[in-house]
C-alpha positions in Angstrom: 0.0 0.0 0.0 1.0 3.2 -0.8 2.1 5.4 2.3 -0.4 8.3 1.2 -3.0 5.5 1.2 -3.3 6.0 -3.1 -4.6 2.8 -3.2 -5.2 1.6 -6.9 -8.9 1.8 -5.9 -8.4 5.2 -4.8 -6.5 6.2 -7.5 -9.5 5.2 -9.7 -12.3 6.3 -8.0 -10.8 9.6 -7.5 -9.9 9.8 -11.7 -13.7 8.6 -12.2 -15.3 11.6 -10.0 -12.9 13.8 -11.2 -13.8 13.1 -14.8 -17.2 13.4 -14.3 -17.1 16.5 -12.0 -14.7 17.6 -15.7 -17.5 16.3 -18.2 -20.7 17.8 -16.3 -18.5 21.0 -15.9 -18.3 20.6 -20.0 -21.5 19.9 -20.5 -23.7 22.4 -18.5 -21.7 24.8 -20.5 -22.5 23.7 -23.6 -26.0 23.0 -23.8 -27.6 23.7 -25.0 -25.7 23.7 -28.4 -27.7 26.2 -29.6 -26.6 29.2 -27.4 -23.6 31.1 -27.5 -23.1 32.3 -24.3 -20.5 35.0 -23.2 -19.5 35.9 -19.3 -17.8 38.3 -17.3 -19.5 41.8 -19.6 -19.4 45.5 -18.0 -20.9 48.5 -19.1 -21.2 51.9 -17.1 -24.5 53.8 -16.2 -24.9 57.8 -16.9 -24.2 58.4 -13.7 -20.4 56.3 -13.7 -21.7 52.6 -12.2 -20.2 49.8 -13.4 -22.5 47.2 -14.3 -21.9 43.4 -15.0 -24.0 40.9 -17.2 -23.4 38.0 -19.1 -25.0 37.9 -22.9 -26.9 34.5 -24.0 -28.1 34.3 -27.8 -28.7 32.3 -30.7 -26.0 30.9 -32.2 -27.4 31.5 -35.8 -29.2 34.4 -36.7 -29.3 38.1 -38.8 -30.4 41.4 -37.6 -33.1 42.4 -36.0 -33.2 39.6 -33.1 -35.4 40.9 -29.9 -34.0 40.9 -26.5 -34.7 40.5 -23.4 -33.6 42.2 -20.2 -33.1 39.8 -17.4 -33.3 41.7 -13.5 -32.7 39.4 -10.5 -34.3 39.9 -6.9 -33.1 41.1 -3.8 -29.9 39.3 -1.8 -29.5 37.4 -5.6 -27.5 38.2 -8.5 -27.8 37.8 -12.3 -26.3 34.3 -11.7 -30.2 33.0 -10.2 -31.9 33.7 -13.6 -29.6 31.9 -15.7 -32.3 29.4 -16.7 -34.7 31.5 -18.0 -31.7 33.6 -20.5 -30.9 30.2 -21.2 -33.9 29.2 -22.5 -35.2 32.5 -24.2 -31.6 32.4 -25.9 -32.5 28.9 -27.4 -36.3 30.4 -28.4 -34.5 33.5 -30.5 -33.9 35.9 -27.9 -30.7 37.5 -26.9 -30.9 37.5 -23.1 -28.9 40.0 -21.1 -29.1 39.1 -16.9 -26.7 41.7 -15.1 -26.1 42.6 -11.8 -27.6 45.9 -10.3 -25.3 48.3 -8.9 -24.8 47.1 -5.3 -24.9 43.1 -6.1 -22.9 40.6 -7.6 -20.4 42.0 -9.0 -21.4 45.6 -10.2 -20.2 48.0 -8.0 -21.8 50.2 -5.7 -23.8 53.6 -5.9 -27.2 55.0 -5.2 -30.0 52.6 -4.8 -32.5 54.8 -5.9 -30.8 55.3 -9.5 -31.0 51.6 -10.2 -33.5 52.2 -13.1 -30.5 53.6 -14.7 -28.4 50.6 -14.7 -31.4 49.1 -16.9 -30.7 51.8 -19.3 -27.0 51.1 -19.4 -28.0 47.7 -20.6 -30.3 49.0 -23.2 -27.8 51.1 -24.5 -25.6 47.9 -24.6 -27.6 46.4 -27.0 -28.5 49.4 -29.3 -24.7 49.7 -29.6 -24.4 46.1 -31.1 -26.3 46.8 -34.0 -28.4 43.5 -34.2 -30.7 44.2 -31.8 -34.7 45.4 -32.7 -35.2 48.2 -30.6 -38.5 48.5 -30.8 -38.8 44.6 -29.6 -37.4 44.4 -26.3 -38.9 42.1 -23.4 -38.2 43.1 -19.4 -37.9 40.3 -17.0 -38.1 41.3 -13.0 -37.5 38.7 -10.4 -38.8 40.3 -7.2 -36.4 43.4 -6.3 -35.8 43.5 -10.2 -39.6 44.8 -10.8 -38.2 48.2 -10.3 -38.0 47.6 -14.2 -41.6 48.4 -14.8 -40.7 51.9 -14.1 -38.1 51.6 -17.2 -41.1 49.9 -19.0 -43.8 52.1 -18.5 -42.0 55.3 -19.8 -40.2 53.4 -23.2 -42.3 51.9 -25.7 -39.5 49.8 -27.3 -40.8 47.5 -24.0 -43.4 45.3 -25.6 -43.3 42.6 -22.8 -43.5 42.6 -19.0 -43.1 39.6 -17.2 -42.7 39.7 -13.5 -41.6 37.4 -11.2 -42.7 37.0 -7.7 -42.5 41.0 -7.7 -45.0 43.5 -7.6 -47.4 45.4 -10.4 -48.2 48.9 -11.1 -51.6 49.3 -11.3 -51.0 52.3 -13.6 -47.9 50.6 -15.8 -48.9 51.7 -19.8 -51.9 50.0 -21.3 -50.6 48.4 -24.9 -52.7 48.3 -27.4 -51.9 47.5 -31.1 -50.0 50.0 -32.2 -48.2 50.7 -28.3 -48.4 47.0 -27.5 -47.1 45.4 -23.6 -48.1 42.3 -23.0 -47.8 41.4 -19.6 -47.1 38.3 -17.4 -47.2 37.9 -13.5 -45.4 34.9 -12.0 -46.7 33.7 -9.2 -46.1 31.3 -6.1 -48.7 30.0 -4.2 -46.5 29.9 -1.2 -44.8 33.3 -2.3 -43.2 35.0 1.2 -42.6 38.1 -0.7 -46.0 39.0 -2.5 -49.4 38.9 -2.1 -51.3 37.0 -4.9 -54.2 39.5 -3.6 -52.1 42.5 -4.5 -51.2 41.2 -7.7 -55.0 40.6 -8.8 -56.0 44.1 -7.8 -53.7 45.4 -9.7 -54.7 43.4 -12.7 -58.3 44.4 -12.3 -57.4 48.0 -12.4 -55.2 47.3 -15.5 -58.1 45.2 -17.7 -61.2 47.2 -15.7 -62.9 44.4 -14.2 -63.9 43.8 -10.0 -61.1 42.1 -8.3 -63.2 39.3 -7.4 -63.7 38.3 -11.3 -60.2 38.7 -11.9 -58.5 34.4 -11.8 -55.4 33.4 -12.2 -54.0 31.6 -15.4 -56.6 33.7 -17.7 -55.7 35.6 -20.3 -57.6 38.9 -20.6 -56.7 40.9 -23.4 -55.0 39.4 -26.4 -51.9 39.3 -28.1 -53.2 40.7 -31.2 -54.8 44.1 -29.5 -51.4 44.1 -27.9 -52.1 43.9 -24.2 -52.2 40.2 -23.6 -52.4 40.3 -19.4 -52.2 37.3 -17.4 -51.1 36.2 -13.7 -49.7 32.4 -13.8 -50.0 30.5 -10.6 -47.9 27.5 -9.0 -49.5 25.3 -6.8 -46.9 24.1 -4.7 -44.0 26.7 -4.7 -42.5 29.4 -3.0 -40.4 32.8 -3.8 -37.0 31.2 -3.9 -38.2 28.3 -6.2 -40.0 31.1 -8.5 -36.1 31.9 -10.1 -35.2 27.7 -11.1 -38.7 26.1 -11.3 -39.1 24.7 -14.8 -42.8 25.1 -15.3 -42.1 29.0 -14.4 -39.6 29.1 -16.8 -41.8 27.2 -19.8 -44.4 29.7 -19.1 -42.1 32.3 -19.5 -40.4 30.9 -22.7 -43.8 30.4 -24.5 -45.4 33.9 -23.4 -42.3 35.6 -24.7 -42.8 33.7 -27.5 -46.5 34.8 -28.0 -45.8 38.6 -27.2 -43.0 39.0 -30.1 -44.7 36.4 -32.4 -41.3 35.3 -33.8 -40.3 32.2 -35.1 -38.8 29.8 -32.9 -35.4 28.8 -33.2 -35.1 25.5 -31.4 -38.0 24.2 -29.9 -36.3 22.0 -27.5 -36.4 22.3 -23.4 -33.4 22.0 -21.7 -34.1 22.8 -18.1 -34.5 19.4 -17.2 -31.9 18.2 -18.7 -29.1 21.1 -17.2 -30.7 19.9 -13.9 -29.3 16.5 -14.4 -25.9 17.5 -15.6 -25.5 19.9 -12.9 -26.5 16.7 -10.3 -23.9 15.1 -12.4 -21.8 17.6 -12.0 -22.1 18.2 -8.2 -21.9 14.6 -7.3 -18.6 14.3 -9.3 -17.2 17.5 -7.8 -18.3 16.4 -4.1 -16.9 12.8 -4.3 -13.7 13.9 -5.9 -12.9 16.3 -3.1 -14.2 14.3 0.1 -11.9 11.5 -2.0 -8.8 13.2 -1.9 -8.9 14.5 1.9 -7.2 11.3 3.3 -4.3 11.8 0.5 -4.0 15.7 1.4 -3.9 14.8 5.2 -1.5 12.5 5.2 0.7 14.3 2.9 0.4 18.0 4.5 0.0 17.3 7.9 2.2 14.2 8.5 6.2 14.1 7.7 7.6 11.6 5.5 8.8 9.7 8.5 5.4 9.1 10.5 4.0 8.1 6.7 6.7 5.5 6.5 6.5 4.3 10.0 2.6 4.4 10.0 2.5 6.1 13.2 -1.1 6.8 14.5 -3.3 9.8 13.6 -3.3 11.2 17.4 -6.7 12.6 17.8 -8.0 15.2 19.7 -10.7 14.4 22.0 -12.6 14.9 25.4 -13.8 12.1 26.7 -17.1 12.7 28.5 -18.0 8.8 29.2 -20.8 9.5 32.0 -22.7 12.1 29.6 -24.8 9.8 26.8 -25.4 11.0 23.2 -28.9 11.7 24.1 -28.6 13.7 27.0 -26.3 15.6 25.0 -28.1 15.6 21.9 -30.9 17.4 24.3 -28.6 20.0 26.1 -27.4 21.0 22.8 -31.2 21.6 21.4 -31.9 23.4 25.0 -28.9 25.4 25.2 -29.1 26.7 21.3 -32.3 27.7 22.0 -32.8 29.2 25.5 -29.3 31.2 25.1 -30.0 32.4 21.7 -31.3 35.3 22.2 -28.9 36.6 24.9 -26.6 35.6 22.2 -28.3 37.9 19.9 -28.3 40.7 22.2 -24.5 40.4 22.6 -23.8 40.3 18.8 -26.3 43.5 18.3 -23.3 46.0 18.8 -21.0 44.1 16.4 -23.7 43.7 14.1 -24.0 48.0 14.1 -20.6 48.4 13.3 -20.2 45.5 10.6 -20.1 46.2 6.8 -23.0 44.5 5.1 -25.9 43.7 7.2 -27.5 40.8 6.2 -23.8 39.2 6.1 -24.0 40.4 10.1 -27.5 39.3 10.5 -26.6 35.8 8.9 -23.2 35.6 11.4 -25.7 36.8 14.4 -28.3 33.9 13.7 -25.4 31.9 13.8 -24.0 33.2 16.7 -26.5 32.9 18.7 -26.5 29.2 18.6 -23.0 29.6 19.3 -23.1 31.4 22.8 -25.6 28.8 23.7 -23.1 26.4 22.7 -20.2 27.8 24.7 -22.2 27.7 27.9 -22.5 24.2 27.3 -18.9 23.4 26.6 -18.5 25.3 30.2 -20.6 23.5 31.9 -19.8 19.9 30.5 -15.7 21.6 30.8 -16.6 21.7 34.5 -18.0 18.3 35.0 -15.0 16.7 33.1 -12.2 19.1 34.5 -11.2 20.7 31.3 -11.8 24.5 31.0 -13.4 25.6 28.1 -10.0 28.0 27.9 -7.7 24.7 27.8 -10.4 23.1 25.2 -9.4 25.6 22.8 -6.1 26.5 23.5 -6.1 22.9 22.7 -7.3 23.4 19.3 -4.7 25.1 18.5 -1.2 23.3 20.1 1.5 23.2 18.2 3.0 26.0 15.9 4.3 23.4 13.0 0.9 21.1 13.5 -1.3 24.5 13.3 0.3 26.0 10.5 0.0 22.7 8.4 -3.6 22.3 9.5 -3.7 25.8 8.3 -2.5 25.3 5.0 -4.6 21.9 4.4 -7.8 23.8 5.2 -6.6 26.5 2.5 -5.9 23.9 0.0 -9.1 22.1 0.4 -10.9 24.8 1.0 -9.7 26.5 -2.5 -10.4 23.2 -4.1 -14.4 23.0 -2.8 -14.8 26.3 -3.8 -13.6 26.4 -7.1 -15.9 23.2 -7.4 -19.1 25.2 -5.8 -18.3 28.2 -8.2 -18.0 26.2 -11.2 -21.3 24.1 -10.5 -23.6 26.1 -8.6 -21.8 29.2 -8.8 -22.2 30.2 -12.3 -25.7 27.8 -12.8 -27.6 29.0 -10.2 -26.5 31.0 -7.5 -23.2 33.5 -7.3 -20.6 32.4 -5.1 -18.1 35.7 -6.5 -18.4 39.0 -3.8 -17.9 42.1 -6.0 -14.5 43.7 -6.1 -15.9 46.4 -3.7 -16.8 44.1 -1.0 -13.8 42.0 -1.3 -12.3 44.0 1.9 -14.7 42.7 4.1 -13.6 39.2 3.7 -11.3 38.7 6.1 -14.1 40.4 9.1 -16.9 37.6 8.5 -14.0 34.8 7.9 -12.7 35.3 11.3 -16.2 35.6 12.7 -17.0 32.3 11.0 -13.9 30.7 11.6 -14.8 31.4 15.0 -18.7 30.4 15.1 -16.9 27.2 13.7 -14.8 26.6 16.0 -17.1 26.5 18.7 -19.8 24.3 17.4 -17.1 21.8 16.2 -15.3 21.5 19.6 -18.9 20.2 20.8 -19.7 18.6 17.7 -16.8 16.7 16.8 -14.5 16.7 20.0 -17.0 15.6 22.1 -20.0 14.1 20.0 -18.4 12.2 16.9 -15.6 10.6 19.2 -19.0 8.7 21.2 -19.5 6.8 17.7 -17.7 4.7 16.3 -16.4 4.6 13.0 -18.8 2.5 10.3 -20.7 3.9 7.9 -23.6 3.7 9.8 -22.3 5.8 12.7 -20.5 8.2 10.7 -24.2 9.2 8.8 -25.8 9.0 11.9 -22.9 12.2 12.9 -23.6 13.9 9.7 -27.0 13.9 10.5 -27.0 15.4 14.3 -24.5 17.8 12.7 -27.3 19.1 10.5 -30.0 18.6 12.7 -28.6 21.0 15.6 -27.8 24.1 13.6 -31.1 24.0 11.2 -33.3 23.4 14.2 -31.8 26.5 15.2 -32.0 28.7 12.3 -35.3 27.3 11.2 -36.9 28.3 14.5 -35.7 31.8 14.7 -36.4 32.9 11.4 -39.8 31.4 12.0 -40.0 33.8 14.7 -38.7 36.6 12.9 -41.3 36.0 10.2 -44.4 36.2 13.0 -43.0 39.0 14.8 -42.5 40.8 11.8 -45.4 39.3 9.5 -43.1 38.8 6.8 -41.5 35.2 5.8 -38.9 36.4 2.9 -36.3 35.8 4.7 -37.5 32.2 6.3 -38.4 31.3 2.7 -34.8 32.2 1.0 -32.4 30.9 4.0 -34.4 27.8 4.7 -34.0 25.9 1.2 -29.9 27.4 1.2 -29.5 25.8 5.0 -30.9 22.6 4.3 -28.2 22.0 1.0 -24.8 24.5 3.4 -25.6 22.7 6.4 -25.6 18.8 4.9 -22.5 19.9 3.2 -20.8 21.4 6.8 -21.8 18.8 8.9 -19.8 15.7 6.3 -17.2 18.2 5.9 -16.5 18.6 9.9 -16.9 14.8 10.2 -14.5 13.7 7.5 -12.0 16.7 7.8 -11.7 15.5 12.0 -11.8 11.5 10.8 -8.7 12.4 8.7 -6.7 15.2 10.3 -7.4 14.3 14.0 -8.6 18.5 14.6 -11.6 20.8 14.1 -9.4 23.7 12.3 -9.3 22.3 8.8 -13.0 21.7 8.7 -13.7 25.2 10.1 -11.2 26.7 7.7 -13.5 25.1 4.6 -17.2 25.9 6.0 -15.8 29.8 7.3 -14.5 30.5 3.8 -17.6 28.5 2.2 -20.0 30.8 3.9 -18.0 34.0 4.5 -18.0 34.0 0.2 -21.8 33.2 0.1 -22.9 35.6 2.9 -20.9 38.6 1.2 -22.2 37.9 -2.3 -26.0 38.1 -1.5 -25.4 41.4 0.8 -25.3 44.6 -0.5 -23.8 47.9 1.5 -26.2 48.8 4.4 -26.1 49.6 7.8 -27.0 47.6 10.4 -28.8 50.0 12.1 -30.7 50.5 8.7 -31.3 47.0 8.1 -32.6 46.8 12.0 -34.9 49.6 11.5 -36.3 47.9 8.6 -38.2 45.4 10.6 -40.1 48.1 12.1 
């Protein structure tokens, strides 16, 4: 055997996930065929914003092609509505999803001038001299329905189509000569719009009673040019409104409809992009949980304990009169009943930190943590092991921290680049702006920290009770999921009451169920394999440092506060 453990079965698997991590990464690229798609654009607004978007259009075709401009929601980026450029591209259209000034990775200015940056993209187009001015389509996902203001005062807008957003009840009339045809996307179980607000604004648009007005009717036509509809989803909610494939369809055909062009490929593909991107993701995630052993033993171990086989020394605090349950319970208790003191502590941090909802994301978190702390002092006391000398612990041993150190960097860079490739640049931005790149290292030491703590209990303590079959090792991964989403899904269900609003419950929740599953098998293997908790927490800080920072845009925390009021 192979001192680094690169067993020939090793060797193998990890070539067979790595090539089809490569060929999904390939793939979701390319299809469909019929798209050309370019990345990484920038134009700048009348008023000096630079503003980022990505172009997706046919690959064959003249002059004259219509467009469509693509506006994502609030704590999203152009990244979220990739599907729907995607498949307007195939239908004919070129597609144009950008980044408003303050997200992704435009850069920052005055929120109340975002109209402008739909101009700038506008512009864009008229300056590529393909484009039919006069047949340009607005999409707005949520935050982006700031568009119908755009719409309403430019006729070359012949198509609304809104997104879990809002509706002017005055937005222009079309008619055949002035045509706007518009569509309103709708969730059943939207957290961010009222499909009663919606409908009254429909029935002042088409002049009937509200209570006459029903969802997936057309009123109006195509051919008078003002084709109105709202399109309802039985079973989703505001998050799913931006990846949902019947959404999307009914987006594609009603597009379609408004512009009455011919289409170019006929075909579906966000179905099959789904399956290449699980193809994809499950490539990426076994490749990299593959090649931890091999990176452990080679980084963290010298050549001589690889040759002499010497014995991973663990760290670990036994705790052999405490079961897993009554554990399992403390820690539920604890999280909870100390939360909020926990949140009261963070509050002045969370003033002072750039980018609230990055500092309202790290308080949540926090606030499980000083539960968690309390716990680690009391059990610290029963076993005779300050919580002090648990983590000075942690961190013994200049040569052994700095390797740990470096590992977690390595990895850490590696399951990024995988998340970015596959998720990042499919569905969801994982790239903060050049602007916000400063505050990086501030919610990475905060994390790093929040990481720390959980793991000490989590893995130290809890994962060192099991034993080491497969069994055991899923039953870990699921009590280390289980403890933090308890946590956050409670709380933000609290928020939502107290506040009568459920956005934020409804975008977090579906995020923490896929971060969580992924931190909770990264602590346990990263700990199996190294024999500490700082690799692990050097993967998951950077992991959600980068994703908090890329949904938040520059506010106050006393602003963002205040907003709940």
């Amino acid at each position: 055997m192979n001192k680094l453990d690169l067993t020939k079965k090793r060797i193998t698997l990890i070539c067979i996930f790595l090539a089809v991590f490569i060929i999904g990464t390939v793939f979701i690229f390319l299809t469909p065929f019929s798209v050309k798609s370019t990345y990484g654009l920038a134009t700048t607004t009348d008023d000096g914003i630079a503003i980022s978007f990505n172009v997706f259009e046919p690959r064959e075709g003249g002059l004259n092609k219509p467009a469509f401009i693509i506006g994502h929601g609030f704590m999203a980026n152009k990244e979220i509505l990739k599907g729907y450029a995607i498949e307007l591209a195939a239908a004919g259209f070129v597609a144009v999803p950008f980044d408003f000034r303050n997200f992704g990775q435009s850069s920052s200015g005055d929120s109340e001038a975002m109209y402008k940056d739909i101009l700038a993209i506008k512009d864009y187009l008229n300056s590529r001299g393909d484009i039919d001015m006069n047949s340009l389509g607005y999409i707005g996902y949520s935050m982006g329905g700031l568009g119908q203001s755009v719409v309403h005062n430019d006729s070359d807008f012949i198509c609304f189509i809104g997104i879990g957003t809002w509706l002017y009840p005055t937005l222009r009339r079309g008619n055949s000569t002035n045509p706007l045809h518009i569509l309103m996307i709708q969730a059943l179980f939207d957290e961010a719009i009222e499909l009663s607000e919606i409908k009254e604004s429909v029935a002042t648009r088409v002049g009937i009673s509200v209570s006459n007005v029903d969802s997936n009717k057309i009123y109006g036509s195509f051919q008078q040019g003002n084709a109105t509809m709202i399109y309802l989803d039985d079973d989703s909610n505001h998050l799913k409104l931006a990846w949902d494939a019947d959404f999307i369809r009914v987006a594609r055909d009603w597009a379609i409809n408004s512009f009455n062009i011919d289409v170019m490929d006929e075909n579906f593909y966000v179905n099959i992009r789904a399956i290449i991107l699980l193809i994809q993701v499950v490539g990426g995630i076994g490749f990299f949980f593959l090649i931890i052993e091999p990176f452990s033993k080679l980084i963290i171990q010298s050549k001589e304990e690889r040759d002499r086989e010497i014995k991973l020394e663990i760290y670990k605090i036994d705790t052999p009169d405490i079961s897993i349950k009554n554990l399992s319970i403390r820690t539920i208790i604890y999280s909870f009943l100390l939360a909020i003191p926990g949140f009261i502590i963070f509050i002045p941090i969370l003033l002072i930190l750039p980018l609230a909802i990055a500092g309202f994301i790290v308080a949540l978190l926090f606030g499980q943590t000083f539960g968690i702390i309390i716990l680690l002092w009391r059990i610290g006391k029963h076993v005779r092991v300050p919580i002090t000398e648990m983590l000075k612990n942690v961190f013994k041993g200049k040569i052994k921290f700095l390797k740990r150190l470096a590992l977690g960097t390595i990895l850490a860079a590696i399951l990024y680049i995988i998340s970015y490739l596959s998720i990042g640049l499919n569905y969801f931005a994982l790239l903060p702006s050049v602007v916000k790149i400063w505050t990086i290292p501030i919610y990475f030491i905060i994390c790093f920290f929040i990481n720390i703590i959980y793991s000490l209990l989590m893995q130290v303590i809890i994962q060192n009770k099991f034993t080491n079959s497969l069994k055991n090792i899923l039953k870990v991964v699921l009590l280390g999921f289980v403890f933090p989403f308890l946590h956050y899904f409670t709380y933000l269900l609290i928020l939502g009451v107290m506040v009568r609003s459920f956005f934020y419950f409804g975008v977090f929740i579906p995020i923490a169920l896929v971060m969580f599953t992924l931190y909770s098998s990264v602590f346990i293997i990263t700990y199996k394999k190294t024999g500490n908790i700082i690799t692990g927490a050097i993967i998951n800080a950077l992991l959600t440092t980068f994703l908090i920072i890329t949904v938040s845009q520059p506010q106050s925390g006393l602003e963002f506060l205040l907003g709940f009021f």
